[in-house]
C-alpha positions as CSV (number, residue, x, y, z in Angstrom):
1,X,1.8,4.6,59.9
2,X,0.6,7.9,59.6
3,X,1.2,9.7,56.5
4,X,2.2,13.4,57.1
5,X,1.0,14.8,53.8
6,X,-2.3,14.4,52.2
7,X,-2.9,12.3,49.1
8,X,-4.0,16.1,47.4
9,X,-0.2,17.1,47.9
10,X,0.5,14.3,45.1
11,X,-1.7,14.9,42.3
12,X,-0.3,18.4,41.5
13,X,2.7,16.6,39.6
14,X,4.9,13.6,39.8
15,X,8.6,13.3,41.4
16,X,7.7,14.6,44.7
17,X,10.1,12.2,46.4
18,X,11.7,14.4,49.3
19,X,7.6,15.0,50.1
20,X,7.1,11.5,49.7
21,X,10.2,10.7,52.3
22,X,8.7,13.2,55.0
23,X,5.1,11.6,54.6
24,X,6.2,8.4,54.5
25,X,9.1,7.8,56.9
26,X,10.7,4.9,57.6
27,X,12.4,3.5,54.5
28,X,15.0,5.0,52.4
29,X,14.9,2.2,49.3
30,X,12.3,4.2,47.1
31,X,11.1,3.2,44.1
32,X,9.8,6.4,42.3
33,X,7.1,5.9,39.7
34,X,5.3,9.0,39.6
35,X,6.4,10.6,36.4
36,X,6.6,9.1,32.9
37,X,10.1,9.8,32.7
38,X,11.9,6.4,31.2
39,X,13.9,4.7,34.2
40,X,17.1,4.3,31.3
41,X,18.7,7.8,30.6
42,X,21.0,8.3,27.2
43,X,24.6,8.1,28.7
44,X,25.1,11.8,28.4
45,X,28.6,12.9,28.8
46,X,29.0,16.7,29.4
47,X,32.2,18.5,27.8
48,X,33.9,20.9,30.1
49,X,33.8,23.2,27.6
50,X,30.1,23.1,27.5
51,X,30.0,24.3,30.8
52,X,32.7,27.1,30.4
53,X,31.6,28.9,27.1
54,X,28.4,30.6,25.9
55,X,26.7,28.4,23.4
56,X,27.2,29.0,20.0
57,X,24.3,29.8,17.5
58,X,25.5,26.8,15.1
59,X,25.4,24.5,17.6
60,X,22.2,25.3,18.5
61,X,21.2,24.9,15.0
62,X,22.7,21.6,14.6
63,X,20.4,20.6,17.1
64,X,17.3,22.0,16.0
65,X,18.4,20.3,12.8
66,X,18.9,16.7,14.0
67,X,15.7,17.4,16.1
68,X,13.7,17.8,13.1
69,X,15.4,14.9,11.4
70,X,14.0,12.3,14.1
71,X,10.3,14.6,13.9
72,X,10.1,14.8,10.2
73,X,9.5,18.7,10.5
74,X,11.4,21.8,9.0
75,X,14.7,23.1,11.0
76,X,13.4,26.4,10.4
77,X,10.4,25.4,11.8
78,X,11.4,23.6,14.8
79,X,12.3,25.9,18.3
80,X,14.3,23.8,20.7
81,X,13.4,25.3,24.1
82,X,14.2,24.9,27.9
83,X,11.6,21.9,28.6
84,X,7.9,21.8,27.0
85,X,6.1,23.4,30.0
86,X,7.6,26.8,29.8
87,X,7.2,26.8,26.0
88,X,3.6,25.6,26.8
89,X,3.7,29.1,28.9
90,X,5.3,31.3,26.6
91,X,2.7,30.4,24.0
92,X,0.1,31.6,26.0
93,X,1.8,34.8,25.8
94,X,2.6,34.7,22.2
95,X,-0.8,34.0,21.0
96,X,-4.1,36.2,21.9
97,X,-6.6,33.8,22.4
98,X,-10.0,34.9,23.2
99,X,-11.6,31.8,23.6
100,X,-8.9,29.3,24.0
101,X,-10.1,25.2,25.2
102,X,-8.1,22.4,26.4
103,X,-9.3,18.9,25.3
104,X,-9.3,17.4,29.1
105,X,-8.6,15.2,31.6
106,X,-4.8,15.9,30.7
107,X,-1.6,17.8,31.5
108,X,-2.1,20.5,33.8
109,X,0.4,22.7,31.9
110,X,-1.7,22.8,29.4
111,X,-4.8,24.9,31.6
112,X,-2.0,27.2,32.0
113,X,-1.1,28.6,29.5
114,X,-4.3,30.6,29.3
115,X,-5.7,31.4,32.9
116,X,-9.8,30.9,32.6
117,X,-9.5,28.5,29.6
118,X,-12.1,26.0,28.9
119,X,-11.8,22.0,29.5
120,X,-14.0,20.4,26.9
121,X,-14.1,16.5,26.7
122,X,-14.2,16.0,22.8
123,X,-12.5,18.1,20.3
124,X,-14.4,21.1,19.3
125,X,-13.0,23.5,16.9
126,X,-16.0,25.4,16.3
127,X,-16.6,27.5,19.8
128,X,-12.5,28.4,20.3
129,X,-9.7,30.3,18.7
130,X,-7.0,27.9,20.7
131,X,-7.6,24.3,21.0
132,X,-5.2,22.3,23.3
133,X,-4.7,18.8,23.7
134,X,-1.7,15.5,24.3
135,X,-1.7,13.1,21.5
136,X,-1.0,10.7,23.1
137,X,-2.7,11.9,26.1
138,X,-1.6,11.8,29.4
139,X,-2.8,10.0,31.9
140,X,-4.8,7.5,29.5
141,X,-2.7,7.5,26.1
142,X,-5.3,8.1,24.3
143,X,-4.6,8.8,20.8
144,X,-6.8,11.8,19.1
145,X,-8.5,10.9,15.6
146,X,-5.9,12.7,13.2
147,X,-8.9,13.2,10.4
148,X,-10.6,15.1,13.4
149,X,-7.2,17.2,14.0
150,X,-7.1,17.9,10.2
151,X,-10.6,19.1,10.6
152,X,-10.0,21.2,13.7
153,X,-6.5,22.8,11.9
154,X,-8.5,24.0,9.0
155,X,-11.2,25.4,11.3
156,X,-8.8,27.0,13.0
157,X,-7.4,28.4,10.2
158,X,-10.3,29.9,8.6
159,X,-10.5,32.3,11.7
160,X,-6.8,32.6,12.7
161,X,-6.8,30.2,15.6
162,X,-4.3,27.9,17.0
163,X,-4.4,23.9,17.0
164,X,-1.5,22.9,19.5
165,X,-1.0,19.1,19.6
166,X,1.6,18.0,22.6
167,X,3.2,15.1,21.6
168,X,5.3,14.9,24.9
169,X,5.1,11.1,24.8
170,X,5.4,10.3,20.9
171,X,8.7,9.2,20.8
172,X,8.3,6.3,22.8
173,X,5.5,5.4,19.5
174,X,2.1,4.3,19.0
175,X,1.2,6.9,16.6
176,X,3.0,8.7,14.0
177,X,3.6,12.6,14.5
178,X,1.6,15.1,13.6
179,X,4.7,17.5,13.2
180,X,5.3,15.9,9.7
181,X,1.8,17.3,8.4
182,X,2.7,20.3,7.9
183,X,-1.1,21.5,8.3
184,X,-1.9,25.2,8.8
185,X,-2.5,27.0,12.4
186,X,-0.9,24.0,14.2
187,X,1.7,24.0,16.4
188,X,3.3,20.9,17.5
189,X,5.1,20.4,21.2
190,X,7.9,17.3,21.9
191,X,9.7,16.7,24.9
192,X,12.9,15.1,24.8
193,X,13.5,13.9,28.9
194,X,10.4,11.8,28.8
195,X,11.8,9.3,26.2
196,X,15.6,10.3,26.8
197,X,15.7,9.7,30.6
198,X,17.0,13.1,30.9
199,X,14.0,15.0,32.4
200,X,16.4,17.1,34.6
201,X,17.9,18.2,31.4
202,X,14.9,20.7,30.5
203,X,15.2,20.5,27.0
204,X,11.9,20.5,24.4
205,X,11.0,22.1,21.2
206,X,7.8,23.5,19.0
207,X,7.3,22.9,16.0
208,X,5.2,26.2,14.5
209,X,4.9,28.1,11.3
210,X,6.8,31.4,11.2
211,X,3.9,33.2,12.9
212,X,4.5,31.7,16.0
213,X,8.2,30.5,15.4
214,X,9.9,33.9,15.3
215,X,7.9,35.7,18.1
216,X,8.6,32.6,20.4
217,X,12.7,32.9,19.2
218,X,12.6,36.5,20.8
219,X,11.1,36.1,23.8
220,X,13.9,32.9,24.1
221,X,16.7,35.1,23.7
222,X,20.2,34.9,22.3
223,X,21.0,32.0,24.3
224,X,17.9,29.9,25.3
225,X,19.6,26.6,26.4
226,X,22.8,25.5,28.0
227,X,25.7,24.3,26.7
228,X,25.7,20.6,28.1
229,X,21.5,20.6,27.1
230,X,23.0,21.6,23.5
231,X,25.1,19.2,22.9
232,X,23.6,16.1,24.8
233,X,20.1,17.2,22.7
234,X,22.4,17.0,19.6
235,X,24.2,13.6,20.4
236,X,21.1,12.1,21.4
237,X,18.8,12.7,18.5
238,X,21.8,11.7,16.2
239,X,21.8,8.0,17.7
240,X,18.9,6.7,15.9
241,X,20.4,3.1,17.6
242,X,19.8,4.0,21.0
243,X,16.5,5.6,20.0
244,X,15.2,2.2,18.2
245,X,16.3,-0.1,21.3
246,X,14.9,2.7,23.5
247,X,11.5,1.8,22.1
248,X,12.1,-2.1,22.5
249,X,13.1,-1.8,26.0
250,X,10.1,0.6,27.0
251,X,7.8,-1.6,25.0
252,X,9.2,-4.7,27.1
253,X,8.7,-3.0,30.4
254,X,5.1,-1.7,29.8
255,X,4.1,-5.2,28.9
256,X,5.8,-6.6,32.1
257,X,4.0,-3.4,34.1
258,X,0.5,-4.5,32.2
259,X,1.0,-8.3,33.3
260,X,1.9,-7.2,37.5
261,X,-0.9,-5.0,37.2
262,X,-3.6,-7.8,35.9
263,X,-2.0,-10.5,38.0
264,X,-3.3,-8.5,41.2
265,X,-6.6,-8.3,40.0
266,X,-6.7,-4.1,39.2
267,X,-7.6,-3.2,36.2
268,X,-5.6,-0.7,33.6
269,X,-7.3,1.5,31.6
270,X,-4.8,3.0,29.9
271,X,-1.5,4.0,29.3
272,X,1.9,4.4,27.1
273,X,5.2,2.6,26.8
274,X,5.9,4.9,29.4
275,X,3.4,4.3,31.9
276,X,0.2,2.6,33.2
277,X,-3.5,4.0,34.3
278,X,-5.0,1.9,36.8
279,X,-9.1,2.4,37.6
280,X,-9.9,0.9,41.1
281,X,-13.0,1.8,43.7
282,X,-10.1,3.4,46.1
283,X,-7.1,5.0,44.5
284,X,-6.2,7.3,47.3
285,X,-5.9,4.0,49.3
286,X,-3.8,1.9,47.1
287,X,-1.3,5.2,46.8
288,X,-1.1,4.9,50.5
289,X,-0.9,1.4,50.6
290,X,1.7,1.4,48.2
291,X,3.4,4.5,49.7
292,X,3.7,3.1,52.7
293,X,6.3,0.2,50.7
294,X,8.2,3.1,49.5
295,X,6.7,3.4,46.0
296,X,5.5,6.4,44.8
297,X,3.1,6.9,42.4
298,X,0.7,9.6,40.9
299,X,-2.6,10.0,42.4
300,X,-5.3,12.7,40.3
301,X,-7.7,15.1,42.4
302,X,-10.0,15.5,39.7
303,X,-9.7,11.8,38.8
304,X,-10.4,9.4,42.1
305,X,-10.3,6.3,41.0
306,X,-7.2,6.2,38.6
307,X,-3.5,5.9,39.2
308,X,-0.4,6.4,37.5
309,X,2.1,3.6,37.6
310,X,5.6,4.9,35.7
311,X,8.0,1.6,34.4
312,X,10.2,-0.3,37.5
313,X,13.7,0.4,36.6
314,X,15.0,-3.9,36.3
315,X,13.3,-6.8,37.9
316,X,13.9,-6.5,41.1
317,X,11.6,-3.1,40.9
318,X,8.8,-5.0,39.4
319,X,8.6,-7.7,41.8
320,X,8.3,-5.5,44.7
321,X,5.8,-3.4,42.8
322,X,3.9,-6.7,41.9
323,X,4.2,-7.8,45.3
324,X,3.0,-5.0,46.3
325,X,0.1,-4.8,44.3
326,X,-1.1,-8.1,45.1
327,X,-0.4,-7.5,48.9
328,X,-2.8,-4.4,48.8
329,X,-5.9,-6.0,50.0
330,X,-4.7,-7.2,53.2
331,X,-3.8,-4.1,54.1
């Protein structure tokens, strides 16, 4: 079958299903996992009055506050904004970097946020006012030396620079955050949909000292969220329960995503409890291959031999993923 859409129209993010539908034709049972974005969502229940009233500013501040419970940061400290990319954005604009770096291969957004910033490989505090980087990263979960961020965070102090340390895929675990430190010139980013299930919510928050804080409160506005994300946010991050068997049941499905992957012979280099990195000779071919079974997943332009597998939803998802998988080489 002949796609209609090039590989290249993949890697700019995940969830491109209706693109994937029109490349792909010819089966409507897809399996989407492009994104990291858990496949079990919080049972959010929206009040009608969320919907039919502006938000109020307690409420708001009831979430930042159990927000900051579950991070270990300072309420006052801790923005909750409309998803992590735009804040990633609006820090560009709150902060003047002249020489600002992102620690790469990693999230796009994070490029920018500056336009002509620098991808270095390794941190490097020394050359840059603004260092960038995902702890844990994303696509390989790497998790950045915290001594070396402690380094950098003074370094950047001592010449009024910026450490920023996304932790859009902490909650899921694997390292403890960063946004308890409470170290100078950093600024810590969280994401709530990733872990959540609730991507379409668009709900994130930074955690930054006043500097940072209060000019990134006023470009927000008076009412920077909607009701429903208010009070689902708030809900959520009060259920420490469903946040703990959250992490089994993503833990569970990574291992069961790690064994289909090795049982067909690929080879994964890395990952979260959110998803898997796969390095093979071909990986424009086995998305194709595997597009072509109705399974999307994320391909990377600057990256040719990895791919990003997100977590099947139940077994039945994992088996035709696995079978999938193994099937690949008879393609």
């Amino acid at each position: 079958m002949q796609a209609r859409a090039s590989v290249a129209d993949f890697a700019v993010h995940g969830g491109r299903l209706a693109l994937a539908r029109a490349a792909f034709p010819g089966r409507d049972d897809w399996i989407d996992l492009s994104t990291g974005i858990s496949p079990w969502a919080y049972p959010a229940a929206i009040d009608p009055l969320a919907l039919a009233r502006l938000p109020e500013p307690a409420a708001l501040a009831a979430l930042e506050s159990a927000a900051a419970t579950v991070f270990g940061s300072d309420a006052a400290d801790t923005v909750a904004v409309p998803g992590s990319d735009i804040a990633l954005r609006l820090l560009g604009q709150v902060i003047a970097a002249k020489a600002p770096a992102v620690v790469g291969p990693g999230y796009s957004g994070h490029v920018a946020m500056w336009p002509g910033a620098r991808v270095i490989a390794a941190i490097d505090a020394d050359a840059h006012d603004a260092l960038v980087l995902a702890r844990p990263n994303n696509p390989d979960g790497a998790i950045a030396s915290r001594d070396a961020l402690a380094v950098a965070a003074q370094a950047m102090e001592a010449k009024a620079g910026w450490l920023i340390i996304d932790e859009a895929f902490a909650d899921a675990g694997g390292a403890p955050s960063l946004a308890t430190t409470g170290w100078p010139a950093t600024i810590v980013l969280r994401s709530f949909g990733k872990f959540f299930g609730l991507a379409g919510l668009r709900l994130g928050f930074v955690v930054a000292p006043p500097a940072v804080a209060a000019p990134l409160r006023r470009l927000l506005g008076d009412w920077p969220l909607s009701g429903p994300a208010i009070a689902i946010g708030t809900a959520a991050y009060r259920d420490h329960g469903w946040q703990a068997a959250q992490r089994v049941r993503l833990s569970h499905a990574a291992a069961g995503l790690a064994a289909a992957i090795a049982a067909a012979g690929l080879a994964q280099c890395g990952g979260t409890s959110c998803f898997a990195l796969v390095d093979t000779d071909d990986s424009a071919a086995l998305f194709r291959h595997l597009a072509g079974q109705a399974i999307l997943t994320r391909p990377f332009a600057d990256q040719p031999r990895r791919l990003r597998i997100g977590l099947p939803a139940d077994a039945d998802q994992l088996a035709r993923l696995a079978h999938a998988l193994r099937s690949r080489s008879l393609s």
